[in-house]
C-alpha positions as CSV (number, residue, x, y, z in Angstrom):
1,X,93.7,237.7,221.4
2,X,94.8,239.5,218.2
3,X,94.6,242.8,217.2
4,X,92.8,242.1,213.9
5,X,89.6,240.7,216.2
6,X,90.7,237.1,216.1
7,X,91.4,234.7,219.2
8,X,92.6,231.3,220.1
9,X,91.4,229.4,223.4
10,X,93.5,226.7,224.9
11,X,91.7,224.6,228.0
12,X,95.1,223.2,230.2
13,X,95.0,221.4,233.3
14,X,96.2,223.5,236.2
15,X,98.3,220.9,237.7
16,X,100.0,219.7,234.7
17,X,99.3,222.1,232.1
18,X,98.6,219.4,229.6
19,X,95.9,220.4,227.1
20,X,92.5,219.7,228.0
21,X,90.6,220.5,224.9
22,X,91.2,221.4,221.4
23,X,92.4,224.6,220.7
24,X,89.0,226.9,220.1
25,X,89.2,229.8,218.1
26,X,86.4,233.0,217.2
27,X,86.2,236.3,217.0
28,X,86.0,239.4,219.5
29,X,84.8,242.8,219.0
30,X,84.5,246.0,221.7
31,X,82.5,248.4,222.2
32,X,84.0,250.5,224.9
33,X,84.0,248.0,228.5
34,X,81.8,245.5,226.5
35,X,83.6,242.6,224.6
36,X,81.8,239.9,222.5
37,X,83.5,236.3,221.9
38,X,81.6,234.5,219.4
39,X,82.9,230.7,218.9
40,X,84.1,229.5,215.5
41,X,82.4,226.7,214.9
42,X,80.1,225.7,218.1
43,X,76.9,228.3,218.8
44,X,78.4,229.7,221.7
45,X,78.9,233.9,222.3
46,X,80.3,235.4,225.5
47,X,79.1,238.8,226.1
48,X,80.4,240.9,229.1
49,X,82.6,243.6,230.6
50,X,86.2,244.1,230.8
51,X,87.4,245.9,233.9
52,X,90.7,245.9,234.6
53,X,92.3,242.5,233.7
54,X,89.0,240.7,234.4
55,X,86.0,240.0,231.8
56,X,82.5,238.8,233.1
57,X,79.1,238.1,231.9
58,X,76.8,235.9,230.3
59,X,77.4,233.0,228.0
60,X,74.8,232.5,225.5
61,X,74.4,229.3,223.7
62,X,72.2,228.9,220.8
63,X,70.6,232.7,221.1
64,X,69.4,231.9,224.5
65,X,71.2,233.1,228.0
66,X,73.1,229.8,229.4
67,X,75.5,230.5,232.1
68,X,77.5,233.2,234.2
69,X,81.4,233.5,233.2
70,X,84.5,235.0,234.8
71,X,87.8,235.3,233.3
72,X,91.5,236.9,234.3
73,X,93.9,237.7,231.9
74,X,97.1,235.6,232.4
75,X,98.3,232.5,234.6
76,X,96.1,232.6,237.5
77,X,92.5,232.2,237.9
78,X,90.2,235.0,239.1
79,X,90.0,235.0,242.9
80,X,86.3,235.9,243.3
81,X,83.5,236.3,240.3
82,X,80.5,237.9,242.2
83,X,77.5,235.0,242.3
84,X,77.8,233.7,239.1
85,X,79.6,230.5,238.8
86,X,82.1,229.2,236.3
87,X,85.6,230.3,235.7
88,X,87.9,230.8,232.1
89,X,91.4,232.4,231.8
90,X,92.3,234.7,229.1
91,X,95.9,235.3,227.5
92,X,97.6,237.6,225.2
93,X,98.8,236.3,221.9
94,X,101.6,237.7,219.8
């Protein structure tokens, strides 16, 4: 995540950290705890909260409410997410 509101997204497997998916890219705004991703290119937007190093909410896909999200900033994968499923990781870019 830049500080100029831009982001890159790389998917890696956790064993072997070979790339999973093409890097994604968007854009990010805040709004005090709140943070929206929106996807360049795909109609995805992540809207949640950032508390600490964590970022939940919903994913939205097409305008309409899809899926629950959890993300941790760095190496290691959230240990819990509440009741919604699905987990993403999050990392700082230069």
């Amino acid at each position: 995540m830049s500080l100029d509101g831009s982001y890159r997204e790389d998917g890696r497997d956790a064993a072997s950290g070979r790339p999973i998916q093409a890097t994604l890219s968007g854009r990010w705004s805040l709004d005090g705890a709140r943070m929206i991703l929106r996807q360049e290119g795909y109609p995805f937007v992540f809207d949640g909260v950032v508390v600490g190093n964590s970022y939940s909410g919903t994913l939205y896909l097409n305008d309409r409410s899809f899926s629950r999200f959890c993300a941790a900033r760095g190496e290691k994968p959230p240990e819990h997410c509440g009741s919604g499923s699905g987990v993403a990781m999050m990392q700082e870019r230069d």
